[in-house]
GUNU-39945 format. One line per 4 residues: number of its first residue (from 1); their letters; for each residue y negated, x, z of N, C-alpha, C, O, CB. Coordinates in pm, 1 decimal, padded with zeros to 6 digits. Atoms other than C-alpha are relative to their C-alpha. Glycine has a CB too. Example, Ala and Ser with C-alpha at 12.3 -4.5 7.8 and 13.67 -1.06 7.14 Angstrom:
<sites>
1	as	00119.0/00089.0/00000.0/00450.0/01230.0/00780.0/-00120.0/00090.0/00000.0/-00118.1/00193.6/00066.5/-00002.7/-00099.2/00124.6 | 00119.0/-00082.0/-00006.0/00106.0/01367.0/00714.0/-00109.0/-00077.0/00073.0/-00219.8/-00026.1/00089.9/-00046.2/00041.4/-00141.5
</sites>
This chain:
<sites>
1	xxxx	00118.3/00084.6/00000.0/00000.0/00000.0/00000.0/-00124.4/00089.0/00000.0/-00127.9/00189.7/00070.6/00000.0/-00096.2/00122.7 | 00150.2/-00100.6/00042.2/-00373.8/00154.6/-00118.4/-00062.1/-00075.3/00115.5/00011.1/-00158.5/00169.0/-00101.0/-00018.6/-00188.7 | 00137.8/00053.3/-00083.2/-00660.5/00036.5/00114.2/-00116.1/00062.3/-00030.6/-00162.7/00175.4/-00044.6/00005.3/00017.0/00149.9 | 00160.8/-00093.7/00137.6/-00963.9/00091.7/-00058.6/-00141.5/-00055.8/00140.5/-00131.3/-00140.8/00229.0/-00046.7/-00161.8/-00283.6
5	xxxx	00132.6/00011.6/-00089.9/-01315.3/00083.9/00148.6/-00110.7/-00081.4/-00059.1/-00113.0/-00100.6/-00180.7/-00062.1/00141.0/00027.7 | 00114.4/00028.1/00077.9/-01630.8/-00073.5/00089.4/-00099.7/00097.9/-00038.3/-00123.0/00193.1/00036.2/-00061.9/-00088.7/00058.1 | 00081.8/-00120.6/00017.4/-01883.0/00127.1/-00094.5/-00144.3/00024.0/00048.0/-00214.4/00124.7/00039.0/-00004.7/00018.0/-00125.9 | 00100.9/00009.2/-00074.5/-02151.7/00025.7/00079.7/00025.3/00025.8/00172.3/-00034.7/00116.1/00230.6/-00050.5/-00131.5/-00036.9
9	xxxx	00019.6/-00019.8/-00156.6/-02077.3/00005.9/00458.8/00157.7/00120.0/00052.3/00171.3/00178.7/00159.7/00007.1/-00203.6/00092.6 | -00141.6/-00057.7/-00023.4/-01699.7/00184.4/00435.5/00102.3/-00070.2/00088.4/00182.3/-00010.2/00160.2/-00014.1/00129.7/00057.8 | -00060.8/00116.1/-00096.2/-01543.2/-00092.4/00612.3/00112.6/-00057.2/-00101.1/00105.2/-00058.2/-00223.9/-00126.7/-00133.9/00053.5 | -00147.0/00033.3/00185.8/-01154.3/-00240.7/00424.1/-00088.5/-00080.8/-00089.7/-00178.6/-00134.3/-00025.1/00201.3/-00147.7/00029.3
13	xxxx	00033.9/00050.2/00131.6/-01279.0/-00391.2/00106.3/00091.4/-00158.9/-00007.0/00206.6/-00191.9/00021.2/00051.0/00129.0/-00129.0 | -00084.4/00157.6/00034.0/-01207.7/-00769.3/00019.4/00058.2/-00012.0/-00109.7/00162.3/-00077.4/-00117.1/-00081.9/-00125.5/-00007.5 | 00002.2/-00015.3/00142.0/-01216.0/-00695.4/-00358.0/-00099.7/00095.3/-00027.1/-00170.9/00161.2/00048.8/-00023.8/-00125.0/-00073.8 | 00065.9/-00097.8/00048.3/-01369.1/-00510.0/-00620.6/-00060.3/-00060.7/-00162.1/-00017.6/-00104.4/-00269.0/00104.6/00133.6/00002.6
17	xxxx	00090.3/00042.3/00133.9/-01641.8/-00581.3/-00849.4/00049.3/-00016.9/-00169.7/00130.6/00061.0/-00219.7/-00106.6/00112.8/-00005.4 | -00064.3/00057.3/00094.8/-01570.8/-00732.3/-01165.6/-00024.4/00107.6/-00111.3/00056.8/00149.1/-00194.0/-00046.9/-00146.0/-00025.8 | 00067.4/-00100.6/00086.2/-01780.1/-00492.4/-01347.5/00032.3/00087.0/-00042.1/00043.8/00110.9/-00162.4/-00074.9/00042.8/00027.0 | -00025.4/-00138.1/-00025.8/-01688.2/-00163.5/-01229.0/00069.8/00060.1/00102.0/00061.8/00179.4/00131.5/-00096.3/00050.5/00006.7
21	xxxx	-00090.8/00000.6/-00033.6/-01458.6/-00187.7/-01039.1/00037.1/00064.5/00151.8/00146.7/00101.7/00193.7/00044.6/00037.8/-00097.1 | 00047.9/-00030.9/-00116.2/-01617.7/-00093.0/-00695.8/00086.1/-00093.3/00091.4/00124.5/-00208.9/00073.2/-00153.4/-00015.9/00006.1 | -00054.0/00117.6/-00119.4/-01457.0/-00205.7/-00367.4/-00111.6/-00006.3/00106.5/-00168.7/00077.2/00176.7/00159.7/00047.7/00088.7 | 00096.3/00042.1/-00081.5/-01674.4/-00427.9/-00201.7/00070.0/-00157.0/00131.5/00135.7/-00257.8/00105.6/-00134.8/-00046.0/-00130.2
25	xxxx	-00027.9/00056.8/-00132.2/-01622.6/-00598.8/00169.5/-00095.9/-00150.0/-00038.4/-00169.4/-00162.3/-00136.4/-00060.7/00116.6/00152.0 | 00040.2/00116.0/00006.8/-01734.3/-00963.9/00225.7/-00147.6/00006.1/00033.9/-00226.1/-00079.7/-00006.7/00079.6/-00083.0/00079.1 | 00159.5/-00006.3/-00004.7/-02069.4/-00872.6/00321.8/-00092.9/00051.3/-00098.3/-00215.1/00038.0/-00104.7/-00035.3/00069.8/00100.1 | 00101.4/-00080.3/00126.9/-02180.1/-00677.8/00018.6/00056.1/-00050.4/-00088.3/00109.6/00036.5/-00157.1/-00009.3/00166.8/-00027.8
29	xxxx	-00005.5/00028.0/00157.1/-02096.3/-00882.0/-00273.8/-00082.6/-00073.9/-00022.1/-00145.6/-00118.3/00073.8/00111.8/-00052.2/-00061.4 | 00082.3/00113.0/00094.5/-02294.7/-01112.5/-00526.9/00096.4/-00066.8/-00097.7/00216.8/-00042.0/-00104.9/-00126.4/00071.9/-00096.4 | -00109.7/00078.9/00108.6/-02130.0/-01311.7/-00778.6/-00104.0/00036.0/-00097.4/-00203.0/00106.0/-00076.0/00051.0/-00192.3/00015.8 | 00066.0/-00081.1/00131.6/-02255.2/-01267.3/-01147.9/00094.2/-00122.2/-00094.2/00194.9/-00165.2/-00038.1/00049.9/00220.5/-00026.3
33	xxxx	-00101.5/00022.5/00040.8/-02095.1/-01469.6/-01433.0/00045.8/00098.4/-00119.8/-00032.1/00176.4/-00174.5/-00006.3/-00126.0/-00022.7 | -00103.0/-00097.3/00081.7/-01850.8/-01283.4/-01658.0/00022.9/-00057.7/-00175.0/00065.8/-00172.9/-00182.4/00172.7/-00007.7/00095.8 | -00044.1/00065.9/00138.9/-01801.1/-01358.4/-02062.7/00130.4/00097.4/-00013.5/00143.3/00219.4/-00022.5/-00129.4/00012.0/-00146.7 | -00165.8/-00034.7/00034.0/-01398.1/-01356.3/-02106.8/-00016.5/00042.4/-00126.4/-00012.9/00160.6/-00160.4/00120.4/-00128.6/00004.8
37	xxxx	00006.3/-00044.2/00186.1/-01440.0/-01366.9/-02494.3/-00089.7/-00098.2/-00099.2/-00141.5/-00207.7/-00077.3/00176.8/-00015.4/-00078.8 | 00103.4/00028.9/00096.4/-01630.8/-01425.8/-02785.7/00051.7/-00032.5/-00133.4/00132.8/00051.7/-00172.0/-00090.8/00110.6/-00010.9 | -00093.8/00076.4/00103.3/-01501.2/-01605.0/-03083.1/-00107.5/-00043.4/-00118.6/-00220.7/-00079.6/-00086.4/00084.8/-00149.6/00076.9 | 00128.8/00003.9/00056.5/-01692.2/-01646.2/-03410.4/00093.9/-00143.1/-00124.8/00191.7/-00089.3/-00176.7/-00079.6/00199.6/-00074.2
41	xxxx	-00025.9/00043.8/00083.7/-01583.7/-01940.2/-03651.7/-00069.9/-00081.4/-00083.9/-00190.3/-00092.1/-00060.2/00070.8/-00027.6/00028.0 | 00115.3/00044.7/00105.2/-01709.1/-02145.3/-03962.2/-00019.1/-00183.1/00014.5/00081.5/-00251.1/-00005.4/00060.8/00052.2/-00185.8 | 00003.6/00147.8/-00024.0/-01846.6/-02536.4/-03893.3/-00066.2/-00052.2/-00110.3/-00165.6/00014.5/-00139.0/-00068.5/-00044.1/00129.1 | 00100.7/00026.7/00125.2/-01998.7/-02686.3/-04182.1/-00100.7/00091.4/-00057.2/-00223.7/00097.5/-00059.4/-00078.3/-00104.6/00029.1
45	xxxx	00062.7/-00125.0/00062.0/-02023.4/-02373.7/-04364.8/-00082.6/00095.5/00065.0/-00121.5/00188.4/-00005.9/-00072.7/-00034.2/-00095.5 | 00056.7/-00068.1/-00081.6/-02196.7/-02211.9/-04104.0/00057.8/00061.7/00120.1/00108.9/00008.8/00218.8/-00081.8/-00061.7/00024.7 | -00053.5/-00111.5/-00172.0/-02102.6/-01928.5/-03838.6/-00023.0/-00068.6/00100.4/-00140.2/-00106.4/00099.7/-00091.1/00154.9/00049.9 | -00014.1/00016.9/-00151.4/-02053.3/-02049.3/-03497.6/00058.9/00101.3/00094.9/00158.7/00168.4/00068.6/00075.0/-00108.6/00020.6
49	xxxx	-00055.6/-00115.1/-00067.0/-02011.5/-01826.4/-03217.2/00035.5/-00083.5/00133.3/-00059.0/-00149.1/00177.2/-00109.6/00139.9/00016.8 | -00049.9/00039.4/-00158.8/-01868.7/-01953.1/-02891.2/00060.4/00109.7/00088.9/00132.1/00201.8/00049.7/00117.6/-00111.9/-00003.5 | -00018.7/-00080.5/-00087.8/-01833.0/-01789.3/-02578.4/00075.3/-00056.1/00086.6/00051.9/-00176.7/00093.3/-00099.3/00046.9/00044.5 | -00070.7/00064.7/-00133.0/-01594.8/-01869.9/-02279.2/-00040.6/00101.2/00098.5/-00002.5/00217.9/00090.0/00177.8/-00019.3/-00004.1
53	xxxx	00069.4/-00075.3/-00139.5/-01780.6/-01735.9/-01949.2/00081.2/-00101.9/00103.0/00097.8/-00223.8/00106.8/-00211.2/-00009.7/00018.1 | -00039.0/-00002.2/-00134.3/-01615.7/-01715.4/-01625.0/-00117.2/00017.3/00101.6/-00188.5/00117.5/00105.9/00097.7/00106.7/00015.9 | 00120.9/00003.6/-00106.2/-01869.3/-01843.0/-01312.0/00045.0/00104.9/00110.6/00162.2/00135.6/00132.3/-00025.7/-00164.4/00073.6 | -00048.7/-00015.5/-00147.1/-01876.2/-01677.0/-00993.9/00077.3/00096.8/00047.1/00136.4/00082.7/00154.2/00064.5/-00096.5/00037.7
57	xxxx	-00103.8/-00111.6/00026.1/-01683.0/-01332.3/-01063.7/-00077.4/00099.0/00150.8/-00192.7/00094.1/00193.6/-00012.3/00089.4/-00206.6 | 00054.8/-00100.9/-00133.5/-01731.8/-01074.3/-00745.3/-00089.2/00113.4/-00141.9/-00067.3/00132.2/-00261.6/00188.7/00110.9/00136.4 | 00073.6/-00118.4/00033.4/-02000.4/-00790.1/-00817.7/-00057.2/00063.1/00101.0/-00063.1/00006.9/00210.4/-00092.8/-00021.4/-00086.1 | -00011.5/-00081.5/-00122.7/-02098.3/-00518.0/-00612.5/-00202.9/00002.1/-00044.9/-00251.8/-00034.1/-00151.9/00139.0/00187.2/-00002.6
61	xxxx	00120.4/-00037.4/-00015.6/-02478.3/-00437.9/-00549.9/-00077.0/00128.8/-00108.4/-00198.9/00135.3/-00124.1/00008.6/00034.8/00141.1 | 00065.6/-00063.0/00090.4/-02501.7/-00132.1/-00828.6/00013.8/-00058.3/-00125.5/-00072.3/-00030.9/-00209.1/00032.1/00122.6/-00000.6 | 00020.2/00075.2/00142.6/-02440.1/-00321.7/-01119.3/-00091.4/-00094.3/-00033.8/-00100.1/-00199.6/00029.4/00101.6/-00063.7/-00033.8 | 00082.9/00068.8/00046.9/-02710.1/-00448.9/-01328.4/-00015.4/-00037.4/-00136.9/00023.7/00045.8/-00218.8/-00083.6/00043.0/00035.4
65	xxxx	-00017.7/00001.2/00157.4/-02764.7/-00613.6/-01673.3/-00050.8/00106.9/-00052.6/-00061.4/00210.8/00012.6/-00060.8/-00110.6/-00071.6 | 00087.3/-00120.0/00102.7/-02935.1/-00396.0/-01934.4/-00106.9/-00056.2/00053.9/-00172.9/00004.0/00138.5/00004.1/00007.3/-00190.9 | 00099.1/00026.9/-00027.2/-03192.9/-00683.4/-01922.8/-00029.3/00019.1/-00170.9/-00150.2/00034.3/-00188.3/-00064.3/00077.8/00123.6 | 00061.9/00000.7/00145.5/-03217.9/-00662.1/-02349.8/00156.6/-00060.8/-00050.7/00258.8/-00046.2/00016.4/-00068.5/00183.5/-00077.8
69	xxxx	-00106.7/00045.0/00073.4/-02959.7/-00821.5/-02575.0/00065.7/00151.8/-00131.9/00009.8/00176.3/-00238.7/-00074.5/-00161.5/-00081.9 | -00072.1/-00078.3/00130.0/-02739.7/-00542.4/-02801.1/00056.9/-00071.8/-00099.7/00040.5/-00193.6/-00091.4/00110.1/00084.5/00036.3 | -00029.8/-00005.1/00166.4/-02606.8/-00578.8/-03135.2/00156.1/00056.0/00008.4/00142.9/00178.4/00005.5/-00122.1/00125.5/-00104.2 | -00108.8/-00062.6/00047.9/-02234.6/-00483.5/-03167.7/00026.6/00021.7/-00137.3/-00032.1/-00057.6/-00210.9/00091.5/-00055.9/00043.0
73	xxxx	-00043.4/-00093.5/00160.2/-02114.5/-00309.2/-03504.7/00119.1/-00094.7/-00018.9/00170.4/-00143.4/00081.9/00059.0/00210.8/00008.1 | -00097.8/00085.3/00017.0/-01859.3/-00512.9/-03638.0/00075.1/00104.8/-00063.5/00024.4/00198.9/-00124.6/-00026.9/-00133.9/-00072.2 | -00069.9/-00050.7/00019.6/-01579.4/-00379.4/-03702.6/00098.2/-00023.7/-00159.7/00146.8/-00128.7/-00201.7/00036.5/-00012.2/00113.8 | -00037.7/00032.8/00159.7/-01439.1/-00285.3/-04089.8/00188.3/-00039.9/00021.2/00254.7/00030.1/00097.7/-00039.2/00182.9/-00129.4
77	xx	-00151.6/00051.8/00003.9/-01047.6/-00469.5/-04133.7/00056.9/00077.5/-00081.9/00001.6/00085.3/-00191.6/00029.0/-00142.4/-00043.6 | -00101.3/-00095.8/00110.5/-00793.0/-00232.8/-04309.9/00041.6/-00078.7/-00103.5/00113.2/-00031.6/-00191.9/00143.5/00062.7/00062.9
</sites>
């Protein structure tokens, strides 16, 4: 059995941030929500993108958005 600490106070850990994978105790977390996946298909000829987000995921106190939206590269199919 591991026993992991919190990274804030060093006290056992409840879990560990969704993010990054920090172990954080019941006193130092936040919740955050999480996007599972991203799915792109065509509705009356037009791209649709849908997302499925998970509410309420543990996060630890150093994780933060960017705070700007990126651009992913799409990827070329063999």
């Amino acid at each position: 059995e591991l026993n992991m600490n919190c990274v804030e106070c060093d006290r056992p850990a409840n879990g560990n941030c969704r993010f990054c994978g920090r172990a954080i105790c019941k006193d130092h977390f936040n919740s955050a929500n999480f996007i599972v996946s991203v799915t792109q298909s065509i509705e009356d000829n037009a791209r649709k993108t849908e997302v499925l987000v998970t509410k309420n995921v543990l996060k630890c106190n150093h994780c933060e958005p960017v705070g700007e939206l990126i651009t992913l590269e799409k990827f070329k199919e063999n």
